[in-house]
C-alpha positions in Angstrom: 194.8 175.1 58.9 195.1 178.8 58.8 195.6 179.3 54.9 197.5 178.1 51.5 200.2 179.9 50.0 200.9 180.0 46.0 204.2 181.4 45.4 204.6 183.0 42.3 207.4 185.2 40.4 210.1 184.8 37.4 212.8 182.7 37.2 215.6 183.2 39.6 214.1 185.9 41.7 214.5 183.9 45.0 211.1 181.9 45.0 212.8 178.6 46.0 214.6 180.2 49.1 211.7 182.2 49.6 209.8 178.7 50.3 212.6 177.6 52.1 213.5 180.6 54.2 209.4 180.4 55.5 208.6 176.2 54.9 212.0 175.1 56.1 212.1 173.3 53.2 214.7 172.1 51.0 213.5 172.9 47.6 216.1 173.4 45.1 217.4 176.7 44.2 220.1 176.9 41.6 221.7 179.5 39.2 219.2 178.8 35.7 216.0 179.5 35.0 212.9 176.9 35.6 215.2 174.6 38.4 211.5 174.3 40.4 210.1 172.0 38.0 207.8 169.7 40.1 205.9 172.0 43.0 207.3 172.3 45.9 204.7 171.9 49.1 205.8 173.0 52.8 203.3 173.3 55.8 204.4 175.0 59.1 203.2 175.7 63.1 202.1 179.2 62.5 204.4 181.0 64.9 201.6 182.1 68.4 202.6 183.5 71.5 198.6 183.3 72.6 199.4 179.3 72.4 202.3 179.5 73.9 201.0 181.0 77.2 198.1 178.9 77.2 200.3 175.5 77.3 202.4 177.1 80.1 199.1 177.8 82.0 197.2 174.5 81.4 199.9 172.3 80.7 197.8 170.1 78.1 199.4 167.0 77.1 198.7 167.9 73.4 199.6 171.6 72.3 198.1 171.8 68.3 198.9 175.0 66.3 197.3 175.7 63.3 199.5 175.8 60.1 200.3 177.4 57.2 200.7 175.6 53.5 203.1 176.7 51.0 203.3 176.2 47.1 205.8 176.9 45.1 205.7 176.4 40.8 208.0 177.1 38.6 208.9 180.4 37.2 206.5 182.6 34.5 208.2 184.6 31.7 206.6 187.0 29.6 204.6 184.7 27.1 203.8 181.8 29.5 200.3 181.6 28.6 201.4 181.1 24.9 203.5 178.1 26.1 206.8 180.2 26.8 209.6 178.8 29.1 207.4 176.2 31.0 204.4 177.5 30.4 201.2 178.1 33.0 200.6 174.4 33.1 201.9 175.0 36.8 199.6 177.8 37.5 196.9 174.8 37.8 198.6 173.4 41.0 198.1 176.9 42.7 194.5 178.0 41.9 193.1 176.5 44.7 195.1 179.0 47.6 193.9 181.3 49.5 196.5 184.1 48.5 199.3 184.4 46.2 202.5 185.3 47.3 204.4 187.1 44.5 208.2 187.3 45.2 209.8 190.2 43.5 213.5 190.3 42.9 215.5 193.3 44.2 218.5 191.9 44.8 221.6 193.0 42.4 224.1 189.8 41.8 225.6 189.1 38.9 226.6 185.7 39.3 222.7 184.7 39.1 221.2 185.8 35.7 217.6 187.4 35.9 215.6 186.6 32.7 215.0 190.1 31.5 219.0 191.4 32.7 218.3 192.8 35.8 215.5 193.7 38.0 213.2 195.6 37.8 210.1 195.4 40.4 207.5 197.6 38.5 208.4 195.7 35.5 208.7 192.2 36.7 205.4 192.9 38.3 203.7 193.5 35.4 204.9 190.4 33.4 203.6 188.4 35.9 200.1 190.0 36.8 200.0 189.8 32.7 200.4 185.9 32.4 197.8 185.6 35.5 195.4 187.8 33.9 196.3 185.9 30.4 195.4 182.2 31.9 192.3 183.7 34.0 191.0 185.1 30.4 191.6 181.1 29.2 189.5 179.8 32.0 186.5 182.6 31.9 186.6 181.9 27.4 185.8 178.3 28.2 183.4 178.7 31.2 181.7 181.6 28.6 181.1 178.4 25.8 179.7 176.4 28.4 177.0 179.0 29.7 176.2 179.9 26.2 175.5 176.3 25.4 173.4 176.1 28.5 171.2 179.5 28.6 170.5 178.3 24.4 168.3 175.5 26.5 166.9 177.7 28.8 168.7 177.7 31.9 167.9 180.6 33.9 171.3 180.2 36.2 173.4 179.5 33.4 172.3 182.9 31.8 173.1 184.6 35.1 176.2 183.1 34.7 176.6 184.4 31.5 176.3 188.3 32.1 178.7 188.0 35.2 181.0 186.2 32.5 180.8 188.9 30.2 182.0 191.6 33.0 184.9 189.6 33.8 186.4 189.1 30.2 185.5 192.5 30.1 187.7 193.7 33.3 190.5 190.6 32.7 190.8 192.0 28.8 191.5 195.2 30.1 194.5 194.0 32.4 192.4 194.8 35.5 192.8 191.5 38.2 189.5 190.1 39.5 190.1 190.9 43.1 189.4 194.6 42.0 185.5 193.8 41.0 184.7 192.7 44.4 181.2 193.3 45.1 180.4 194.4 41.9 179.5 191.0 40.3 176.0 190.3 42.0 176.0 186.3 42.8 179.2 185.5 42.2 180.7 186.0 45.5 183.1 182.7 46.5 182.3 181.4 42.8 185.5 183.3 41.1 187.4 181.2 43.7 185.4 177.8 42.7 186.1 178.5 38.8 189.6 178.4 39.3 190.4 182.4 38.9 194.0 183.6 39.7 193.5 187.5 39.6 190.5 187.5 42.6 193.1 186.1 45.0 194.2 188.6 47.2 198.4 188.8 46.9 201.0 190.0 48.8 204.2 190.9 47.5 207.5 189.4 48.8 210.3 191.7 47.6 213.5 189.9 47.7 216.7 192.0 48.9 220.0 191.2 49.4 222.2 191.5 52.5 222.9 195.0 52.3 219.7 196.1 51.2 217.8 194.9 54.8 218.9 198.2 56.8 217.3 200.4 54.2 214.4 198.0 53.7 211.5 201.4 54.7 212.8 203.5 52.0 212.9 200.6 49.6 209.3 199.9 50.5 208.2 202.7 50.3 209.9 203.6 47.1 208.3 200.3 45.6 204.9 200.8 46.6 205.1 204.3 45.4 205.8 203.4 42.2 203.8 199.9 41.8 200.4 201.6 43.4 198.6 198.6 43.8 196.6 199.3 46.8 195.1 196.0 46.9 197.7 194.3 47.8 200.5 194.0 51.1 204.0 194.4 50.1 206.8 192.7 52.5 210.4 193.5 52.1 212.4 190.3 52.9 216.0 189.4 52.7 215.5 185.8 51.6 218.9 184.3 51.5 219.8 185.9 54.9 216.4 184.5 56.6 217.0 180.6 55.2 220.6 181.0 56.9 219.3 182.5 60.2 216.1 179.2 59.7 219.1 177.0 59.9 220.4 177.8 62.6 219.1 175.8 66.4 216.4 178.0 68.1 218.1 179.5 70.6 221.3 180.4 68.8 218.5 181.7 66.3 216.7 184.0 68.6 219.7 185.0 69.7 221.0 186.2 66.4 217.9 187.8 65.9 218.2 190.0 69.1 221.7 190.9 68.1 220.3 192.4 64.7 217.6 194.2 66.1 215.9 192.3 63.6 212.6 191.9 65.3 210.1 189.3 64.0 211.1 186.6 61.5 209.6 186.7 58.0 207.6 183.9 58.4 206.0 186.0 61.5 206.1 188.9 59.5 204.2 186.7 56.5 201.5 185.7 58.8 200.5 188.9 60.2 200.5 190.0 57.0 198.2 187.7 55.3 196.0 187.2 58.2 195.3 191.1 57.8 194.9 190.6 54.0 192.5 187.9 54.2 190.7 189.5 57.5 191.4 186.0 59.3 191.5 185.1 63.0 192.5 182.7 65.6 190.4 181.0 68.1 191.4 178.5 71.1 189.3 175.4 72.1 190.1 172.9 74.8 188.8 169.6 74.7 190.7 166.8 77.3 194.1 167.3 77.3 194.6 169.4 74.0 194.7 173.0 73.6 194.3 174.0 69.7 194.6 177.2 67.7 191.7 177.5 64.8 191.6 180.0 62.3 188.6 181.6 61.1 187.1 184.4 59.2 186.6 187.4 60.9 183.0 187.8 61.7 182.0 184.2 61.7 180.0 182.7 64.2 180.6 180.5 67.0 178.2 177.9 65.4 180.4 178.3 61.8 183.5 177.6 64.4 182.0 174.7 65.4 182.2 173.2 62.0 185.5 173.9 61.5 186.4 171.6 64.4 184.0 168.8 63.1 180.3 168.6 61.7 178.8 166.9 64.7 179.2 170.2 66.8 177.7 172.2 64.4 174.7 169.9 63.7 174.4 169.1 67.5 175.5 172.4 68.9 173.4 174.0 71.8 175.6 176.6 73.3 179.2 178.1 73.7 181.1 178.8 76.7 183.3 182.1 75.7 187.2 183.5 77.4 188.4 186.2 75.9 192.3 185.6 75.9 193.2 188.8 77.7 191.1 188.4 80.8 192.3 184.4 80.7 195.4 185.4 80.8 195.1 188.5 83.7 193.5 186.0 85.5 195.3 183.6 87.9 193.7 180.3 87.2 190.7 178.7 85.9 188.6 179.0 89.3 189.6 182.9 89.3 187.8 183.3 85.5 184.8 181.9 87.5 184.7 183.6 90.3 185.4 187.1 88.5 182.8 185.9 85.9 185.2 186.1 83.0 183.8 183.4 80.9 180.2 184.0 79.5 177.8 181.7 77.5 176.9 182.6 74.0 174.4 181.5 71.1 174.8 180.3 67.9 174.8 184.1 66.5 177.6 185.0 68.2 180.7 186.7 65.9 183.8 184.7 67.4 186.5 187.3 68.5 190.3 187.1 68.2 192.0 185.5 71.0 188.8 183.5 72.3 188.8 180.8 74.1 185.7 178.8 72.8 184.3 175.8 74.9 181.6 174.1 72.6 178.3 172.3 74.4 176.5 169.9 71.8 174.6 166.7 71.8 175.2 163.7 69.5 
């Protein structure tokens, strides 16, 4: 799997075709608040031109991509975490992703009403990033009564626990979003992430135009992010309704549509890149038999951590790791040239796995 998706937003900003445009899915989107009522989950072939020429060269029986998992919950409203609309009950179904994809509405249409009259993307923002920080202050409150009750009994971790506690309800009651303390809470690296926290997942924005907005969508971005200043974050301008018609179509009417536009890469292309730069992922190849298979990984992991991402017995058993870097597999003309030119190379288990390589994995059972 590459990552996991929340989707997050108001009512009737386009989250539904948002999951649709970039799943394929066929959630429902409908004129009224709160239609996305149960979650909707989608998981899709993360789009990879590096596999692609791989199966044309070896020809594998078995071409695997790695994926990419959608969720989308119903809307938030201002009030949420007080039980307003729907409440955050859903916000529990999402705390698990790897990044949150906030879809902002920019889009002007009358005929679909927007909860607070029309949209505003600074505003709308902050209603949202308000019920997050609102349900993350709910979650740290009760872990706080907990660690209180065990440092009282002498508990050295708990009381650890404790003081990194304390800074968070003190950043969270200040509106400021976990992601922001990053190395500033000694210990508590990956444990934000295990407590359930909303606010330390990195987010990327998805703002929703309409048909005529797409031409203009640089000045629109750029006028956003001017005013939002959120530098933690990726903003993606995306004409949602416009990208679930162009997903229906077959793929070759599709791409050519595309080329006609001058469009360039689809948004679920676009969403990839994106997020693979905001969570400083990459890709890596193995073959085994007759499959070739794309892997993700987090950048500067090592070739023995890759190993048990493919399964635990390589990693407990691993002894060494033959290493092709994509570019010079594909500059060469076949696997007896990579040889010859001595293009592959064997690695230990401290080697940092690169993008693009193709990673042959030697281990005993």
């Amino acid at each position: 799997m590459g990552f996991t998706c929340g989707i997050v937003g108001l009512p009737n900003v386009g989250k539904s075709t948002v999951f649709n445009a970039l799943a394929g899915g066929c959630a429902e989107a409908s004129n009224y608040p709160f239609c996305t009522v149960e979650p909707n989950r989608g998981r899709v072939a993360v789009p990879d031109k590096r596999l692609v020429i791989l199966g044309e060269r070896l020809r594998p029986e078995k071409l695997t991509p790695t994926t990419l998992e959608f969720l989308d919950v119903a809307g938030l409203v201002e009030g949420a975490s007080q039980g307003e609309g729907l409440g955050n009950a859903f916000l529990g179904n999402i705390r698990a992703v790897d990044a949150v994809v906030h879809v902002v509405r920019l889009f002007e249409d009358p005929e679909i009403v927007h909860v607070t009259g029309r949209p505003d993307p600074v505003r709308d923002i902050q209603i949202v990033q308000t019920e997050l920080v609102l349900a993350d202050i709910e979650v740290a409150e009760r872990r706080r009564e907990k660690a209180e009750r065990l440092a009282r009994v002498g508990q050295k971790e708990a009381r650890q626990e404790l003081e990194a506690l304390e800074r968070v309800l003190e950043a969270l009651n200040q509106g400021i979003p976990l992601r922001r303390l990053a190395g500033e809470l000694e210990g508590l690296a990956g444990r934000t992430k295990e407590w359930g926290f909303l606010t330390d997942r990195p987010v990327l924005y998805v703002l929703n135009l309409g048909e005529e907005q797409i031409q203009g969508q640089e000045e629109i971005l750029a006028e956003v992010q001017r005013k939002v200043q959120d530098v933690d974050c990726v903003f993606l301008p995306l004409g949602a309704a416009v990208e679930k018609e162009v997903m229906d179509l077959d793929p070759a009417e599709r791409e050519r549509f595309r080329e006609e536009m001058e469009w360039g890469p689809s948004g679920l292309e676009r969403l990839v890149e994106e997020g693979y730069r905001l969570l400083d992922q990459i890709t890596f190849y193995t073959v085994v038999g007759t499959e070739v298979r794309a892997w993700t990984l987090q950048r500067g992991e090592t070739v023995v951590q890759a190993a048990g991402r493919i399964h635990s017995d390589m990693q407990r058993g691993f002894i060494k790791a033959e290493i092709t870097h994509f570019e010079d597999f594909r500059r060469a003309e076949s696997e007896e040239e990579i040889r010859r030119q001595g293009l592959a190379h064997v690695e230990g288990r401290d080697y940092p796995v690169q993008d693009g390589d193709i990673v042959r994995i030697r281990f005993q059972t």
